[in-house]
N, C-alpha and C positions, 0 to 999 in steps of 0.2 A: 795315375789311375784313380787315388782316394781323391784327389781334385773334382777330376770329372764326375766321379760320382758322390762330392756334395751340391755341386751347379744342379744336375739331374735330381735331386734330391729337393734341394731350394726351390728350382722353378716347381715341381708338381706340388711341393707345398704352399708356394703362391695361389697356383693355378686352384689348389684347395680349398684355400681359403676365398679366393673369387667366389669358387660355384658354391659354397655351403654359404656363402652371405656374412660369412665371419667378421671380412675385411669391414664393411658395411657396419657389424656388431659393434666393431671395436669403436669406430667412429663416434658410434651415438650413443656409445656409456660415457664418453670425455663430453657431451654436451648431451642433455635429456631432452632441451627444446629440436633438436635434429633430426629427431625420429616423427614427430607430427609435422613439423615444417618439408619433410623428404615426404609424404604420403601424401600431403595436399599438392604437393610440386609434381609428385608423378601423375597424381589424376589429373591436373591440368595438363602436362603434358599431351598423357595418353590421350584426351579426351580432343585437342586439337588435331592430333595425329588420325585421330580415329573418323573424327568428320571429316578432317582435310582427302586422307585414302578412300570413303564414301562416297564422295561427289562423282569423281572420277569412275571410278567401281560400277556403281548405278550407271553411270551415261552407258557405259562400255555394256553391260548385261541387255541396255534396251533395247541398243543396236543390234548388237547378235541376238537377242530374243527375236526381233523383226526378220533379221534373215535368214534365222532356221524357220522359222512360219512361213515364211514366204518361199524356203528350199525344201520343204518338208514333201516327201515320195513316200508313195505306199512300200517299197523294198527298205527304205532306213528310218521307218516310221517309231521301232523301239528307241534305236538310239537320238532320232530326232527328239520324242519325248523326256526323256531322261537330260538332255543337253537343257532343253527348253525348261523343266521341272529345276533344275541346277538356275539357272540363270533369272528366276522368277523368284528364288528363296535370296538370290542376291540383292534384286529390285526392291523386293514386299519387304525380308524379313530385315534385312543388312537396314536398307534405307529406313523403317522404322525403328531400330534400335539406334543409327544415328542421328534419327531427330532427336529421342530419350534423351541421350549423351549429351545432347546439345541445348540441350531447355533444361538440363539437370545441372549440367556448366554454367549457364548462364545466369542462374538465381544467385543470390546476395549472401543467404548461409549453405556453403558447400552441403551436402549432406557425404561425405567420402566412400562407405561402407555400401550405398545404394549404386553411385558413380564406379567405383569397382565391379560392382556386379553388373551391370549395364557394357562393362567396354569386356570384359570375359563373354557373356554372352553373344557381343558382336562380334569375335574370332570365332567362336565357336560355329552361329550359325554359317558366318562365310567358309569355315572348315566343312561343313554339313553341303553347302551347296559344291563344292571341288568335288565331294565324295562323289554326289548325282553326275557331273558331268565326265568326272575317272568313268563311270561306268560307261558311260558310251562310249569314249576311248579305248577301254580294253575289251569292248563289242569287235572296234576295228584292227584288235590286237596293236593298240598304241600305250606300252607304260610307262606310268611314272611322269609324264612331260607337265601334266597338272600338278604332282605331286611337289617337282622341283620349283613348279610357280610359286604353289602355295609356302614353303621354305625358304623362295627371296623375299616374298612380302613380309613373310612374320619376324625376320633376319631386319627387315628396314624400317619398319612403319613401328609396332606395341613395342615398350619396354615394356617386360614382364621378365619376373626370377622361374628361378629351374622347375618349381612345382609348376607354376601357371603354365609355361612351358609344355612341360609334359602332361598336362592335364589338355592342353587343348590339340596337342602334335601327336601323342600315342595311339589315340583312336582311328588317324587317318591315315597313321606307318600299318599298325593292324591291317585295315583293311584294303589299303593297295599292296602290302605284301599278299596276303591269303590271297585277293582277288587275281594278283599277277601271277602267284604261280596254278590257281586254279586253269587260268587262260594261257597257262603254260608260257609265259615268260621265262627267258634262260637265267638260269644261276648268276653272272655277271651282272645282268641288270638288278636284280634284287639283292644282292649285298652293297650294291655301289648307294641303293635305296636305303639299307639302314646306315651306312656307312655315313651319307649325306646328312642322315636324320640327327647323328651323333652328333657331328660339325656342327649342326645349327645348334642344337643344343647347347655346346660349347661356348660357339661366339656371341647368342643370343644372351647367355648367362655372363658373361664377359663384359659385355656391353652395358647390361644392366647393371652392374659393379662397378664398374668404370664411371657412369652415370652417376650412378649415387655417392662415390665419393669426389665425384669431383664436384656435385652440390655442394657437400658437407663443406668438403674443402675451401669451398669458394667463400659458403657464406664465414667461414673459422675466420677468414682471411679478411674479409669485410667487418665484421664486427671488431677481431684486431687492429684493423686501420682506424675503423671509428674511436674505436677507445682511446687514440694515438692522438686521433684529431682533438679529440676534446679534451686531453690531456694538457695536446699544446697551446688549446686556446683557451683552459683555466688560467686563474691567478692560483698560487700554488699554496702561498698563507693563506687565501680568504676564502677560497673555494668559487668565486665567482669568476666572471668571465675577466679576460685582459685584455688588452685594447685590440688584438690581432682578432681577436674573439667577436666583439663588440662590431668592429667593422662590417668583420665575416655576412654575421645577424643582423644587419644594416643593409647590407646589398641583399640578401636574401627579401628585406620589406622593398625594396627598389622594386625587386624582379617580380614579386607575385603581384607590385601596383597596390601602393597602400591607399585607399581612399576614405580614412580615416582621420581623426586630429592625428597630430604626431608631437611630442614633446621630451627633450632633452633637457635633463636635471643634475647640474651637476652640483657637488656637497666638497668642499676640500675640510680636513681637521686644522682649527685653526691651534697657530703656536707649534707645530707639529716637530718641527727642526730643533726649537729650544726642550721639547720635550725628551726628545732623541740624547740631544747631550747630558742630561740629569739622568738619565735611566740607561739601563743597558738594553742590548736590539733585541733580546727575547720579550722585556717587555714591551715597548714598542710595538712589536708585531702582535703582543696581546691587545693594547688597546688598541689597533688599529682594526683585531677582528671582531670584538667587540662590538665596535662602531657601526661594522662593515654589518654585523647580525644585527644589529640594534635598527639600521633603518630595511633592511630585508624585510620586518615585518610591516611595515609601511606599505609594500611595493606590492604587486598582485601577482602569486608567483608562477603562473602562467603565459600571462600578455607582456609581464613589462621585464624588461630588458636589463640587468645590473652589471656593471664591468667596472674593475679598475683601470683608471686610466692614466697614470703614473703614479710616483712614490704614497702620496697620501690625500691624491684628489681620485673619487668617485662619479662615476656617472649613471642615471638610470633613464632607460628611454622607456617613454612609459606612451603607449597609445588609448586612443579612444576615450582623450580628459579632454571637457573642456576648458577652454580656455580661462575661465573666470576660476575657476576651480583649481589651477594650478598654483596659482601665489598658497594658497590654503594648503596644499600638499606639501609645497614645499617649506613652510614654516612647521608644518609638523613632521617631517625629518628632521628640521633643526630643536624644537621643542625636545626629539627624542633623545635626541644626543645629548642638550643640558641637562635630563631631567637623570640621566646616567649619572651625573657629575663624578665622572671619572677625575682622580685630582690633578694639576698639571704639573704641579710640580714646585710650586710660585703660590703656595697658599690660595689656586681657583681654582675651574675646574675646566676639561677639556669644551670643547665648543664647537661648531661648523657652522660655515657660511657658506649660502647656497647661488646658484645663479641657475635658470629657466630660461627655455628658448622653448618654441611652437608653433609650426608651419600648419595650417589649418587645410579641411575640403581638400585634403587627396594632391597638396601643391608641394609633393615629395620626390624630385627629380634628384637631389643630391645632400646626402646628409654631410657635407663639409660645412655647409651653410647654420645648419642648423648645429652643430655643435662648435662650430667658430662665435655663434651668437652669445650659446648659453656657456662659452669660456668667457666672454667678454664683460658679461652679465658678473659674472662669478668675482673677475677684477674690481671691478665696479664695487661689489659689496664688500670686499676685502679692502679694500684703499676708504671706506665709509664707515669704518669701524669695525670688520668682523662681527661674525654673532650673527646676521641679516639675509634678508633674501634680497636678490637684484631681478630684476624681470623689466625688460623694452624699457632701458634707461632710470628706472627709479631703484629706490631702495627702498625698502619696508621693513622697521625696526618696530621691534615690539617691545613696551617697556617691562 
């Protein structure tokens, strides 16, 4: 029996946490950007939901506007107007509040607090027009059948929480109750009415919780995958990308169609091995990030590209240089490196030798090409004496 009743216990305290928006709370104090990014996502939402139920809404009002006018008898002339006066606040007032919604949606800086107001307002007046057309219903001693329309649509189409909820659903319980039993409607049907009213309230608020945490959720989930990603495609000593990385950021210029110059630069430390053995690997990994800082400031640190791209050779892809310009770039990454003169170890000082590759006018279909060149490039300068740049078969030694 204490079993069963902590389960009965637990679930109403879920179910509590749902309706008072608690769950939701909790969410967006563990991240503060959650709570704007949940408010611009619901007004988008709502605000598709709201035009897309409009279209339809309006066709349907015209139609039956047309053939209550056209059915219209002097014996059901009250309720014929009343039906008509309902279905005309759906046309006129719904349809222009869903243009509002929709040219309010559509602009460049959300405004959210006006877009809010605009899609409350559209429940409300479609709550306004049910009201008109309930009463000629319960002219014909018919209740509630509008009422239960209007509580599948608010139940499908608006997320909205419990206040909005009740601020747009209590005025229309109010008055098909009072109305129903004025027009003497049985006992039965008006409690099944608030009974109904309760329900929606319930799953409406439910859904709207459910909603919003599983935004929150989703984006926790996304941003921790991204973190993961970029994790796994840093270099871990340098902080720059690694060659899995590098790739990545390679097919990515494939895919958007680069129609810029494109140029790959790579820098190896020369001596790098004999360094390793006179020193221990914490320093090593010091001068190696040193280096790695040392030519970042060269590089532009938005467009161009930096990865390591094994033990102690460097690559930067660097776009929109031209071609004459590149030999110049690349001797002042090397310039950067000497003028370090980090010592070697051998009474000199550390050194890098560069090799440049560059597929010009957008002729970027596969970067194997292009950085098979500027390793080859990189050979070339390293077998000519290190210290040099290599570029389209020469070398260029500065004395």
């Amino acid at each position: 029996m204490t079993g069963f009743k902590n389960i009965v216990k637990s679930v109403i305290s879920d179910y509590g946490k749902h309706l008072s928006g608690s769950k939701i709370r909790e969410l967006e104090e563990q991240d503060a950007l959650s709570k704007s990014l949940l408010q611009q996502h619901l007004c988008t939402a709502n605000s598709r939901r709201t035009v897309f139920f409009s279209v339809p809404a309006v066709i349907i009002a015209i139609v039956f506007s047309a053939v209550t006018i056209m059915s219209m008898s002097v014996n059901d002339i009250r309720e014929s107007v009343l039906s008509l006066a309902g279905l005309l606040v759906i046309v006129v007032g719904c349809g222009s509040l869903a243009v509002l919604v929709y040219r309010e949606f559509r602009r460049k800086k959300l405004n959210l607090k006006k877009l809010k107001s605009l899609i409350i307002f559209f429940w409300l007046c479609f709550s306004l027009a049910l009201m008109l057309i309930s009463l000629a219903d319960l002219s014909f001693n018919v209740y509630t059948r509008r009422y239960y329309l209007f509580l599948t649509v608010m139940a499908v189409f608006p997320l909205l929480n419990l206040k909005q909820s009740l601020f747009i659903m209590v005025p229309y319980l109010v008055f098909s109750v009072t109305l129903g039993a004025i027009f003497g409607a049985d006992f039965l049907t008006l409690f099944f009415t608030v009974v109904f009213s309760l329900a929606y309230l319930l799953i409406s608020s439910l859904v709207y919780t459910s909603y919003c945490c599983l935004f929150i959720s989703d984006r926790k989930l996304n941003t921790a995958n991204e973190r993961c990603r970029q994790i796994n495609e840093k270099d871990s000593l340098t902080g720059v990308f690694n060659k899995k990385g590098l790739l990545h950021r390679l097919t990515d210029i494939i895919d958007r169609g680069a129609d810029r110059n494109i140029a790959a630069v790579f820098f190896g430390v020369d001596n790098f091995k004999e360094y390793n053995r006179t020193h221990t690997d914490s320093e090593g990994d010091e001068c190696l990030y040193n280096i790695c800082k040392c030519v970042q400031i060269v590089a532009k640190p938005v467009t161009d590209i930096m990865a390591r791209y094994s033990g102690d050779e460097f690559v930067l892809i660097v776009e929109n240089t031209k071609e004459y310009d590149l030999v110049a770039f690349a001797e002042q990454i090397r310039k950067n490196v000497e003028r370090m003169a980090l010592p070697d170890g051998n009474d000199g000082i550390m050194t890098a030798t560069v090799g440049v590759s560059s597929i010009a006018d957008g002729d970027f279909f596969d970067y194997s090409r292009l950085l098979k060149e500027a390793e080859d490039n990189l050979a070339l300068a390293k077998k000519s004496g290190k210290n040099c740049v290599g570029y389209m078969g020469n070398v260029f030694k500065v004395k």
